[in-house]
MARPA-468297 format. One record per residue: y, z, x of N, C-alpha, C in turn; residue number from 1. Coordinates in steps of 0.2 Angstrom, whole numbers, plus 5000, padded with zeros to 4 digits. Layout:
REM MARPA-468297
   n_py   n_pz   n_px   ca_py   ca_pz   ca_px   c_py   c_pz   c_px     i
      Y      Z      X       Y       Z       X      Y      Z      X   NUM
...
//
This chain:
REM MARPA-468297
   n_py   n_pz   n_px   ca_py   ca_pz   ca_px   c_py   c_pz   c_px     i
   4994   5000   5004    5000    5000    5000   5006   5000   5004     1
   5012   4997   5001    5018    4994    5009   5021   5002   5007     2
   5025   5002   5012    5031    5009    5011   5035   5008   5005     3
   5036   5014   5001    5041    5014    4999   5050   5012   4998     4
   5051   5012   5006    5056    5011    5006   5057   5003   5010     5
   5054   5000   5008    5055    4991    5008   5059   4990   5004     6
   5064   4985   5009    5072    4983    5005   5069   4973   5008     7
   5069   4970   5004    5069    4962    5005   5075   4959   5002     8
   5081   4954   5005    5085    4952    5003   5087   4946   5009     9
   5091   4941   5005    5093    4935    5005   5098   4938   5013    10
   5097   4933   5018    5099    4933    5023   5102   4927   5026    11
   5105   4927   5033    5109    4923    5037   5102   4921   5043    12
   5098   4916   5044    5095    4917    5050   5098   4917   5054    13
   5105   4913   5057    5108    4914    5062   5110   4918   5065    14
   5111   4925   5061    5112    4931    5062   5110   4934   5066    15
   5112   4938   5074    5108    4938    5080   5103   4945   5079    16
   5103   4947   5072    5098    4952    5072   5090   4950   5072    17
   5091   4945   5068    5084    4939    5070   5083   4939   5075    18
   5084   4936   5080    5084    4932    5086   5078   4935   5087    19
   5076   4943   5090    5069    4944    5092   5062   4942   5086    20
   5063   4943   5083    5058    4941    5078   5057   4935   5080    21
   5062   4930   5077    5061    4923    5079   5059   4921   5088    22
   5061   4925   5092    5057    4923    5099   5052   4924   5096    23
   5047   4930   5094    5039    4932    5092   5036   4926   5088    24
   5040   4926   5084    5036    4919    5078   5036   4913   5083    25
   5040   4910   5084    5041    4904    5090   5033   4904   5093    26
   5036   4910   5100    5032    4911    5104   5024   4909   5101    27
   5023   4912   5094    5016    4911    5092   5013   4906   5087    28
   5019   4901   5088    5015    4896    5085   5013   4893   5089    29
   5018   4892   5096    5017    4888    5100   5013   4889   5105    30
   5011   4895   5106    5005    4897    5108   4997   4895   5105    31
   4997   4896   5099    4990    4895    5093   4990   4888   5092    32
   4996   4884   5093    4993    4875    5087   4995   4872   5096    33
   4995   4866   5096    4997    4859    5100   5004   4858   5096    34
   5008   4857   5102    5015    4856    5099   5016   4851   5095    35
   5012   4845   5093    5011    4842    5088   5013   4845   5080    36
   5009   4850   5081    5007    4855    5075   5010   4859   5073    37
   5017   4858   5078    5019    4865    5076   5027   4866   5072    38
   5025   4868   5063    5030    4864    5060   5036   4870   5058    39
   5034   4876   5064    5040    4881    5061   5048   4879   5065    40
   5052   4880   5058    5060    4880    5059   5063   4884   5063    41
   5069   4883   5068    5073    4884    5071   5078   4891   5066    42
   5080   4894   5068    5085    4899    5067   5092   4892   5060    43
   5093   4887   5063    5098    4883    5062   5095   4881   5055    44
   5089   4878   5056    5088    4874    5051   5086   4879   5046    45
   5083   4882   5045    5083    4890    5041   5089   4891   5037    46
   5094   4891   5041    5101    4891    5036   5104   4883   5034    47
   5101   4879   5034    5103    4872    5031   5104   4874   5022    48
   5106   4870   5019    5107    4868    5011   5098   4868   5009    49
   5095   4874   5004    5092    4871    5000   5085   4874   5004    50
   5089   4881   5009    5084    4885    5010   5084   4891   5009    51
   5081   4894   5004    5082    4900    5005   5078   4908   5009    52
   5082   4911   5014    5078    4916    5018   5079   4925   5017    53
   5073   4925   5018    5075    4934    5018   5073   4936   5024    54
   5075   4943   5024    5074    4949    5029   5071   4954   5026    55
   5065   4953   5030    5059    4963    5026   5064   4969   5031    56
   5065   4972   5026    5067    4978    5031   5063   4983   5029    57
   5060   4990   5033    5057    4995    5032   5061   5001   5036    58
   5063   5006   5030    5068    5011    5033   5073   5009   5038    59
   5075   5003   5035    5083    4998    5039   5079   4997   5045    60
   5074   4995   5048    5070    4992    5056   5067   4985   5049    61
   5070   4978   5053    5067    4974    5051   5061   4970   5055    62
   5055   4969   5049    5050    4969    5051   5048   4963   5049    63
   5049   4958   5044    5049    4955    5043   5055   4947   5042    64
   5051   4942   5041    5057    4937    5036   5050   4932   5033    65
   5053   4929   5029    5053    4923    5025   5057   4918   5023    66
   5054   4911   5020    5058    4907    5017   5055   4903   5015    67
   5059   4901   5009    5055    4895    5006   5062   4890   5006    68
   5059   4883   5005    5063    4877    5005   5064   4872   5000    69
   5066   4868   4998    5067    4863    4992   5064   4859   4994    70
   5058   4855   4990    5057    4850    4992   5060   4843   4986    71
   5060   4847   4982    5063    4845    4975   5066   4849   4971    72
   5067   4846   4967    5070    4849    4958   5064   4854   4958    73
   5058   4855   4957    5054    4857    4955   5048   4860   4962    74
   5048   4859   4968    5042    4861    4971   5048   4862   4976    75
   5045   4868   4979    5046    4870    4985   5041   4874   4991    76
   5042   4876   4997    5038    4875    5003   5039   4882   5006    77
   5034   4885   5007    5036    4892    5010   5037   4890   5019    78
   5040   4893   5022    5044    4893    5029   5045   4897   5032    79
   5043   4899   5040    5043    4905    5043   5042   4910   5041    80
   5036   4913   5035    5034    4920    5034   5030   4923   5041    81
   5034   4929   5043    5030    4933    5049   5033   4939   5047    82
   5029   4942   5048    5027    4950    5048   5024   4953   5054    83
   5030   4958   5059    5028    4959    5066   5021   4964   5066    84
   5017   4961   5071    5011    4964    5073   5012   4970   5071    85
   5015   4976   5073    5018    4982    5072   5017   4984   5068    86
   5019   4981   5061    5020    4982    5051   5014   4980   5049    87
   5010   4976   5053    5005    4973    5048   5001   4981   5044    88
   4996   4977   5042    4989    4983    5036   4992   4987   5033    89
   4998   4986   5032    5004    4989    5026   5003   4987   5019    90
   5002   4980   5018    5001    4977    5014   5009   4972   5013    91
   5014   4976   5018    5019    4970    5018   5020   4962   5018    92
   5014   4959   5021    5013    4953    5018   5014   4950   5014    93
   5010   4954   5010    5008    4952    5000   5016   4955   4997    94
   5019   4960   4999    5024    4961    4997   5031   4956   4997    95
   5029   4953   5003    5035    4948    5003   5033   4942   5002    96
   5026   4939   5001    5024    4934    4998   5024   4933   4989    97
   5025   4941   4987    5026    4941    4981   5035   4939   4982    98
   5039   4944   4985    5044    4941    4983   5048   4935   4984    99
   5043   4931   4988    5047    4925    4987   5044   4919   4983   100
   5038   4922   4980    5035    4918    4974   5041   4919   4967   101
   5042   4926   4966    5045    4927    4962   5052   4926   4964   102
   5056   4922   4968    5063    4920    4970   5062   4914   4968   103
   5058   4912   4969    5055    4904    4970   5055   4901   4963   104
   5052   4907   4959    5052    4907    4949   5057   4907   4947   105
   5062   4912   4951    5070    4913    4946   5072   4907   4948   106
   5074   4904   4956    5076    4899    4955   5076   4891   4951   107
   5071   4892   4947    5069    4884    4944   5062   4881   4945   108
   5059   4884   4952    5054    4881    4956   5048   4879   4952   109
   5044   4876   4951    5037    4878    4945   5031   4874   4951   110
   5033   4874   4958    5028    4873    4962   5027   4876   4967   111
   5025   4880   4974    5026    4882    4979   5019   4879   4983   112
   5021   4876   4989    5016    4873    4992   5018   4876   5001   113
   5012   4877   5006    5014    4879    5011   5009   4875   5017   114
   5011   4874   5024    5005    4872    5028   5005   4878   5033   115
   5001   4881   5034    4999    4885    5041   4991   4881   5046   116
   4992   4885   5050    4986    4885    5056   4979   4884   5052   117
   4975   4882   5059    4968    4881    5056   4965   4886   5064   118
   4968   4890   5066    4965    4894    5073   4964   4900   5068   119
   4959   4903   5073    4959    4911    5070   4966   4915   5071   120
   4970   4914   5072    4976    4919    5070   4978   4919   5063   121
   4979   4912   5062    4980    4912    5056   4974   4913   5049   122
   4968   4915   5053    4964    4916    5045   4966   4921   5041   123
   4970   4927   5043    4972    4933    5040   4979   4927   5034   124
   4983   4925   5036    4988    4920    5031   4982   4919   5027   125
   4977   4914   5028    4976    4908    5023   4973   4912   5021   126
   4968   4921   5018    4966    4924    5015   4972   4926   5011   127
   4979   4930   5014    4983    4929    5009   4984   4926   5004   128
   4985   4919   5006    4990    4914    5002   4983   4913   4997   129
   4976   4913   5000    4970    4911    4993   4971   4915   4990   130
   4970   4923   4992    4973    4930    4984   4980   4930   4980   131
   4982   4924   4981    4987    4922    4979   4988   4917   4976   132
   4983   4916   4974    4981    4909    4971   4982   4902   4972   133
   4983   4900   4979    4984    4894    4981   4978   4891   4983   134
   4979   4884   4983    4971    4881    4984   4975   4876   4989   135
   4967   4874   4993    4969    4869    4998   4970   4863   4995   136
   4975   4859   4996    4978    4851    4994   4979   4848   4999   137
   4981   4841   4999    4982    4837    5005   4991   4838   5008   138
   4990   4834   5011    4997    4833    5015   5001   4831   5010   139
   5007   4835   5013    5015    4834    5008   5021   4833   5012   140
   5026   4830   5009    5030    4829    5011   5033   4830   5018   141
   5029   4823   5020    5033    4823    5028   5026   4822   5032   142
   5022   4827   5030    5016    4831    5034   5011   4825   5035   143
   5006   4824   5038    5000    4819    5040   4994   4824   5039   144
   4990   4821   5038    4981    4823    5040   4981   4828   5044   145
   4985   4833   5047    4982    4834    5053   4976   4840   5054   146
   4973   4837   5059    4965    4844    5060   4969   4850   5060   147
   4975   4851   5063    4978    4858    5066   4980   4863   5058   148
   4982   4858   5053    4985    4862    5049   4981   4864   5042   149
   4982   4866   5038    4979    4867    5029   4984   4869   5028   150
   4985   4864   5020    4989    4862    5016   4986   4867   5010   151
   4991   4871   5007    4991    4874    5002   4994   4873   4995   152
   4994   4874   4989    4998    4875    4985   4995   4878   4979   153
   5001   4880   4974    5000    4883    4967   5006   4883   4963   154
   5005   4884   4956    5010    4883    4952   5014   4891   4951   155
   5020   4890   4949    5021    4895    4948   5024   4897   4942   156
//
C-alpha cells in the first residue's frame, strides 16, 4: 500500500528539480534497449504542447514522474513513467499509473496506449500496465515492429 502522504501533480520538466531523476531514467533505458530502442523524451520535449507531466512526491522528496502525450483527439501515449529504485514495493507505481489514467479520462482521452522494454527490467512495467488492463497491440504512431519493444493499450 503507497504512503499516505503521496501528493502527484501537474509539473514543469524543465524544472531543475527533475534533472536527477531524469539522469536515472535516461541512464536506464539506455543501458537496457540498443539506442535504436530507446524512445524516452528529453526534459524539453516533455514540456512541448500536448504533454502532460507530473511529479510523485512522498513527504515533499520526489520519487517519481509521469506523462502521458496526445496522440490525438481521442488516444494518448504514456511517457517517462519511473519510480526511483528507492520508492519501489510501495505500490507507488499503480498509484501513479492510476493517476494518469484518470488525468488522461478527465482530459477527453477514451484511449491510452504505451511502448516499454522487452529486457527483464522492464517485466515488473509490463506486469503493471497488464493489471491494468492493457493488452499487447502492434505498433503505433511513429513506432515500427521492433523486437526491443511491446506495444500496449486499453480504453479508457
Amino acid at each position: 500500500m503507497p504512503p499516505a502522504d503521496v501528493d502527484i501533480r501537474r509539473a514543469d520538466p524543465t524544472d531543475p528539480t527533475f534533472q536527477p531523476i531524469f539522469v536515472r531514467h535516461l541512464t536506464l533505458m539506455r543501458e537496457t534497449s540498443p539506442p535504436e530502442s530507446v524512445h524516452a523524451l528529453d526534459p524539453a520535449d516533455l514540456a512541448a504542447p500536448g504533454v502532460f507531466f507530473y511529479g510523485m512526491h512522498v513527504g515533499g522528496a520526489l520519487v517519481g514522474m509521469g506523462a502521458f502525450k496526445a496522440i490525438d483527439a481521442t488516444h494518448c501515449e504514456i511517457k517517462s513513467m519511473h519510480v526511483l529504485s528507492e520508492a519501489r514495493g510501495q505500490g507507488l507505481a499503480r498509484r501513479l499509473l492510476e493517476h494518469l489514467l484518470a488525468e488522461a479520462r478527465g482530459a477527453g482521452f477514451r484511449r491510452m496506449s504505451l511502448e516499454t522494454g522487452v529486457e527483464p527490467p522492464f517485466a515488473p512495467a509490463r506486469l503493471l500496465y497488464e493489471r491494468a488492463g492493457f493488452e499487447t497491440c502492434g505498433p503505433f504512431e511513429g513506432y515500427w515492429d521492433d523486437p526491443n519493444s511491446v506495444f500496449m493499450t486499453r480504453s479508457l
